[in-house]
N, C-alpha and C positions, 0 to 999 in steps of 0.2 A: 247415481251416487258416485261420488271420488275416493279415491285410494289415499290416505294419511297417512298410515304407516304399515307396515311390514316384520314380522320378525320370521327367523327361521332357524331352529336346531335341526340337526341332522338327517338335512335334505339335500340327496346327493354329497355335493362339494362343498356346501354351505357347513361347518361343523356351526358356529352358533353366529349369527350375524340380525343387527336389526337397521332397515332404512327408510329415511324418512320421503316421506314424500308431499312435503309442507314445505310452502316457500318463508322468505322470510318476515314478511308479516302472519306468519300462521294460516293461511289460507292453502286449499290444494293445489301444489304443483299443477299446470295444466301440459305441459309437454317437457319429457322426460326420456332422453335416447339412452338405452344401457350399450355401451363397449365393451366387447372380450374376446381374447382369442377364441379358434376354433373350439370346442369342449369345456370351456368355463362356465357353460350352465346358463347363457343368457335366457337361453327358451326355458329352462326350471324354474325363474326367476318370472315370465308371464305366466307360467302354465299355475306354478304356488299361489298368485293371485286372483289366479281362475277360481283353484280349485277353492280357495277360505271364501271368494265372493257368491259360490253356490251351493252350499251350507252339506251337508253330512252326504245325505242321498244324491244330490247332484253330483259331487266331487268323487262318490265310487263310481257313480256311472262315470262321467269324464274319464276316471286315476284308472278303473281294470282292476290293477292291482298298484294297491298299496305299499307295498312292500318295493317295487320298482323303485319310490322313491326315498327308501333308506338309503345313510351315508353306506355303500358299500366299504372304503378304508377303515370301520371301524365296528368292533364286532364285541356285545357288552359282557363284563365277564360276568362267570355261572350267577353271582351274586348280584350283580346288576339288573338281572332280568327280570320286568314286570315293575319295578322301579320307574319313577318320570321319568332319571338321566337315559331310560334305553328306546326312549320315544323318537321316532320323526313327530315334529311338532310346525305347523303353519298357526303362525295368530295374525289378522290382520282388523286393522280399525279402517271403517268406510265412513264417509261424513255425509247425510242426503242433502239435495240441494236447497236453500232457503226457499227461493223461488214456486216450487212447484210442493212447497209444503202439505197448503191448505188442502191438496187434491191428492196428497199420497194417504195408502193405508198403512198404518202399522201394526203390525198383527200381534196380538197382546197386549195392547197398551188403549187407554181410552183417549177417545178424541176431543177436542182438539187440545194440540201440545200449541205451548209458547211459542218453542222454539225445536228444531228438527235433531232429535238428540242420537249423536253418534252408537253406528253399529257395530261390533267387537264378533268376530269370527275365527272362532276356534278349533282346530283337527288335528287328531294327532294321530299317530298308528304304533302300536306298540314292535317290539321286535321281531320281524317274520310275516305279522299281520297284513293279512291282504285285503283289508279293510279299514278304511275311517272311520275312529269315534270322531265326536266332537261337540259343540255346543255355538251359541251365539248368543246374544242379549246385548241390551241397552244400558247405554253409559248411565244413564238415570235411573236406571231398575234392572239390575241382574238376574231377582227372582220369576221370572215370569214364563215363559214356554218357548224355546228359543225360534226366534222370527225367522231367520235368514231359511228356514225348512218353509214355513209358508210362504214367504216373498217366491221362492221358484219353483214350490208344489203349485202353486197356484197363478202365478205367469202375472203377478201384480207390475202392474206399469208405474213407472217412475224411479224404478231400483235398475238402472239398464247397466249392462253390461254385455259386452261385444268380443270374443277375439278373432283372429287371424292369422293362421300360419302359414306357413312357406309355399304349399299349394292352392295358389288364389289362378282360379282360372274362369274367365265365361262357361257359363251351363251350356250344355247341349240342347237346342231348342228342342222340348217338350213339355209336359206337364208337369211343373216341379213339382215335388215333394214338398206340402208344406209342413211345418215343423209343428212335432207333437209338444212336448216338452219346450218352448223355445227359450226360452231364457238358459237352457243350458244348450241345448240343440246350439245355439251361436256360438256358443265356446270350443265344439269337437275340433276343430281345424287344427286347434293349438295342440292336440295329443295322439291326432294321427290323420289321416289326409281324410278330407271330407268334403266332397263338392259343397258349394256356395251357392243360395238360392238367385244370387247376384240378379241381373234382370229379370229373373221370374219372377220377382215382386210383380211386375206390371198384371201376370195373370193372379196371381195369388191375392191380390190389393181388391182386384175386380170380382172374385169371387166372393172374398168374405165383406165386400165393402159398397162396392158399384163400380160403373165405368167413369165416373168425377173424381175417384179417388186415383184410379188406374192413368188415368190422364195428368193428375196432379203431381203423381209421382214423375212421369216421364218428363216432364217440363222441368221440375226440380235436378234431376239426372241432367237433366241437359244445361243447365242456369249453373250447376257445381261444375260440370269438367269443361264448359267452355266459359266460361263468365256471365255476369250480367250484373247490370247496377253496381253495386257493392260488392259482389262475387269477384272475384280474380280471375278466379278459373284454376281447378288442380292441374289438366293437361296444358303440359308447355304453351308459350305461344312465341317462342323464338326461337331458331334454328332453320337448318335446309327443308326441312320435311315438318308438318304443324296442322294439328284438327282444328280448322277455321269454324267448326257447327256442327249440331248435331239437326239433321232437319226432322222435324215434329209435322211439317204439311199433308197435305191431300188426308182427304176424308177424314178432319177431327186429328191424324196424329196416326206414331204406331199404335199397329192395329193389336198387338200381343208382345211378349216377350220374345218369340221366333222372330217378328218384323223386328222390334229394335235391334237385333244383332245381327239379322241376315240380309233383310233390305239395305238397299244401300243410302244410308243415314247419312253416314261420316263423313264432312268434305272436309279433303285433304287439299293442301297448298303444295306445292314443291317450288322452293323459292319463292320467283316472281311469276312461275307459271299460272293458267287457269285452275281454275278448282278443278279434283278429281272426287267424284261419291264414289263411295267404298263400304260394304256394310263392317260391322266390328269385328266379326269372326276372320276378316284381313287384313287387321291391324298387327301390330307386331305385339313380341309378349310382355311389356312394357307398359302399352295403354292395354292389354285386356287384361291383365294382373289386376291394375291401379282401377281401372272402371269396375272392376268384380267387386274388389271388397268397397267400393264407395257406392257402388250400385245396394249392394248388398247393405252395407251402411244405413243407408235412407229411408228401403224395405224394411230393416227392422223396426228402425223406432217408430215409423209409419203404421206397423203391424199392433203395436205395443198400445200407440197411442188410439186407435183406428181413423187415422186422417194424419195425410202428409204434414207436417213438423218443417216452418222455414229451417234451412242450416242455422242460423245465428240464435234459432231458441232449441233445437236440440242438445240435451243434457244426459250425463252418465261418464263410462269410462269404456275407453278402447283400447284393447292391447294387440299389437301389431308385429308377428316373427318378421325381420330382415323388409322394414319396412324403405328400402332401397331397390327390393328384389327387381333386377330387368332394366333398371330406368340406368338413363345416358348420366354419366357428371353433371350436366349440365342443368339437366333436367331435377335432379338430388338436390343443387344448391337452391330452390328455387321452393321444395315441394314443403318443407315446414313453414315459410311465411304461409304460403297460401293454404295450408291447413287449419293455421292459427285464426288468418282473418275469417275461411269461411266457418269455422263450425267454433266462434271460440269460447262455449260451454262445456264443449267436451273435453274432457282430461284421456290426452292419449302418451302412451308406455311402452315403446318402440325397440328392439333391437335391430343394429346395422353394423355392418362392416363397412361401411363407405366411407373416407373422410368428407365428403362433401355433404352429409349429410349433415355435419357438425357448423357450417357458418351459419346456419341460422338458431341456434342455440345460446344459452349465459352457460358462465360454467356450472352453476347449480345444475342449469336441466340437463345435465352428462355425467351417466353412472359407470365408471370404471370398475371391471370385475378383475381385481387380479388373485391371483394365490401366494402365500407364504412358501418356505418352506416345507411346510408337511402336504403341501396339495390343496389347503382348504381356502376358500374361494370368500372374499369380503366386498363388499361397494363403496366407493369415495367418490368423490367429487376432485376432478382437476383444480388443478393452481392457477394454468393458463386460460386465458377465456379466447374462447375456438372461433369468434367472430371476428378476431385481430390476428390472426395468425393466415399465410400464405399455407397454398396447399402444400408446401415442401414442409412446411413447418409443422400441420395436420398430419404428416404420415409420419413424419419424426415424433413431436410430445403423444400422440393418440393410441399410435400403430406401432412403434420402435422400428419403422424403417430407418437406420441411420445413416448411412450409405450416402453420397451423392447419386451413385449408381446404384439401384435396386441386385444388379444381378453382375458376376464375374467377369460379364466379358466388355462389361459398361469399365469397371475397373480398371482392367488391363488395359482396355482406350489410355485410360487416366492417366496410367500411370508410364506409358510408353510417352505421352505427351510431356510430363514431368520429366525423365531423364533424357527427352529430346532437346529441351529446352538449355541442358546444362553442355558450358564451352567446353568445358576441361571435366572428361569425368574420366573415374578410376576402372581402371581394367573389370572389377568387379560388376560397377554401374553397366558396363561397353557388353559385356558377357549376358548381363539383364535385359537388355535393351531387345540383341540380337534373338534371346528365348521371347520375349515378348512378340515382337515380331513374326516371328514365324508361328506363334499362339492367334496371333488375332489372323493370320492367313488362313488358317485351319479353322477357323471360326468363320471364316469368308468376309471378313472387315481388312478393307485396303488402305492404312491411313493416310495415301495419298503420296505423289511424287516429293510434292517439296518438303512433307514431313519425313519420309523417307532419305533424302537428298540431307535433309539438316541430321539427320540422328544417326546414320551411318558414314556422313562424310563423302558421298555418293559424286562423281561428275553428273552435271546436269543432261537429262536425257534428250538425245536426239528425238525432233519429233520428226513423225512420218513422212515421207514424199520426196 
């Protein structure tokens, strides 16, 4: 299912905001980066999503406590309490896919629908409450038993959702845990660190499925992060250092999830040298981050569906903490096309601090979180569109770098070089010049004989011998 819209009263920093997440032919957004400084709530902003997409009971087990996520700035008076206005409120509308209509269930409603009628997800917690009410129902029928409690009581496939937060790492080879609950089980990352069953699919797949599925899947893993056919490939394939393959040979393939990450799989390039094998647990934390939750990716809708799912027909929504985490610039400007081409069913809802993760973007798919005034946190959409703009220009309109120099002592270069430049300057300028100077020596920056020579009027220095 996709995400269409959003609203949120007094969550966290949000006092009342609602965003859409519909392009502009009305259809869902499918990749959508949110921007904010440190504290602006980006992660309250997937975790809100989490919580309305996994209906009453999932979203306390997810939340803990409810009450965490009141606006703390604002505290209702005696008379307000117990009132709607003293609510944290999430409402979100999810749209299921056309596609995989005929074969979803909806729970409360008779079969077969025309057409796949949007789902409406409601929670609210009243003041103090450390607990979630709430409700859910269908755009065509409100009265009915609210569904979004069966869809994840019940682990119905075709409702998928996924997230990922900031500690995405490869498992320790052993026997993963497979997930009880899983349709909310995918979501823990996002609300406090939760290992990733990431390559443990391979055993996991094999056990509840056979060794055809288990094989199915590691092929697929390997077809995503290095390419094939129509695949791009997620991990890089330009730079000094580059995973040329992942190798699947001798005896049928990996033999488990301990062989895909510990055998030595991965051949690495350096340069134009020979290939180096290396298993994954010695890659950098870059590619095991980005292989964890794609690995993990695959596993689940594989899990859902019980048989590997090509990328280009996998469907649902995935929401991704600092979906930059570890990876080079280079590697950032590179990682949303190739997300787009290989999975492009899936609607995924990213935060980053990167600017480079912004050239492969419109400016629709870039959600600005800024604050007002009083501290309360709203989302817009830029003016400038991020795929025509240079990265000087990315860290200026994105980021408010505005500096040519990022830092003081970039500055002071600057600005020694400007009144070195001037013939005739004022005692005052002369006085500026020589503090400068002896600032950027103390900084251990030497601007050089001849600029030194022009800006003090210097005789030219004997050289040695």
């Amino acid at each position: 299912m996709y995400l269409e819209r959003l609203r949120l009263e007094h969550v966290r920093l949000f006092e009342e905001d609602e965003i859409s997440f519909v392009d502009a032919a009305g259809a869902p957004r499918m990749f959508t980066v949110i921007l904010a400084e440190n504290g602006f709530a980006k992660t309250t902003l997937l975790q809100a999503i989490a919580l309305a997409a996994s209906g009453v009971g999932g979203a306390n087990k997810l939340a803990s406590n409810a009450a965490s996520f009141f606006d703390k700035r604002w505290t209702p008076p005696p008379e307000a309490i117990g009132k709607s206005e003293d609510y944290c409120w999430i409402f979100a509308e999810f749209r299921p896919s056309t596609r995989c209509h005929l074969r979803r269930e909806y729970p409360s409603l008779p079969a077969p629908l025309a057409h796949p009628p949007l789902l409406r997800s409601n929670l609210f917690a009243p003041f103090e409450w450390k607990q979630f009410q709430g409700s859910s129902g269908y755009s065509l029928d409100a009265s009915k038993q609210p569904p979004m409690e069966s869809i994840r009581a019940k682990d119905l496939p075709y409702w998928f959702v996924a997230g990922y937060g900031a500690s995405r790492t490869l498992p320790v080879p052993q026997p993963p845990t497979e997930p009880g609950n899983r349709s909310i089980d995918r979501l823990q990352s996002l609300f406090r660190p939760s290992p990733l069953i990431a390559t443990g699919f391979m055993d996991v797949l094999e056990r509840q499925f056979g060794d055809d599925i288990a094989s199915d899947y590691a092929r697929t893993l390997r077809d995503v992060l290095v390419g094939a056919e129509e695949l791009p490939g997620i991990l890089p394939r330009h730079g000094a250092l580059r995973v040329e393959d992942v190798e699947l040979r001798d005896s049928g393939g990996a033999r488990g999830s301990g062989d895909l990450v510990e055998a030595e799989r991965f051949l690495l390039r350096f340069g134009d040298a020979e290939e180096v094998k290396i298993p994954a647990v010695w890659l950098s934390a870059g590619y095991q981050s980005t292989i964890a939750w794609i690995a993990d990716l695959i596993g689940q809708v594989a899990l859902d569906a019980g048989a590997v799912i090509p990328p280009a027909e996998m469907e649902g929504l995935v929401l991704i903490d600092e979906i930059d985490l570890h990876l080079h610039p280079r590697w950032q400007t590179s990682l949303v096309p190739a997300l787009r081409k290989t999975f492009p069913r899936l609607q995924f809802i990213a935060t980053t601090h990167s600017p480079m993760i912004l050239p492969g973007l419109a400016p629709h798919e870039v959600l600005l979180l800024r604050a007002d005034s009083r501290g309360s946190v709203r989302a817009e959409f830029p003016e400038d569109d991020p795929r025509m703009l240079t990265a000087a220009q990315l860290y200026r309109e994105f980021f408010g770098v505005q500096d040519l120099f990022p830092t003081p002592v970039g500055n002071r270069l600057r600005r020694f070089g400007l009144l070195a430049g001037i013939a005739e300057r004022t005692d005052t300028e002369e006085a500026e010049l020589h503090a400068l100077l002896g600032a950027l020596r103390s900084d251990g920056i030497d601007p050089g004989p001849f600029e030194r020579r022009r800006a003090l009027k210097a005789e030219p220095e004997q050289e040695p011998g």
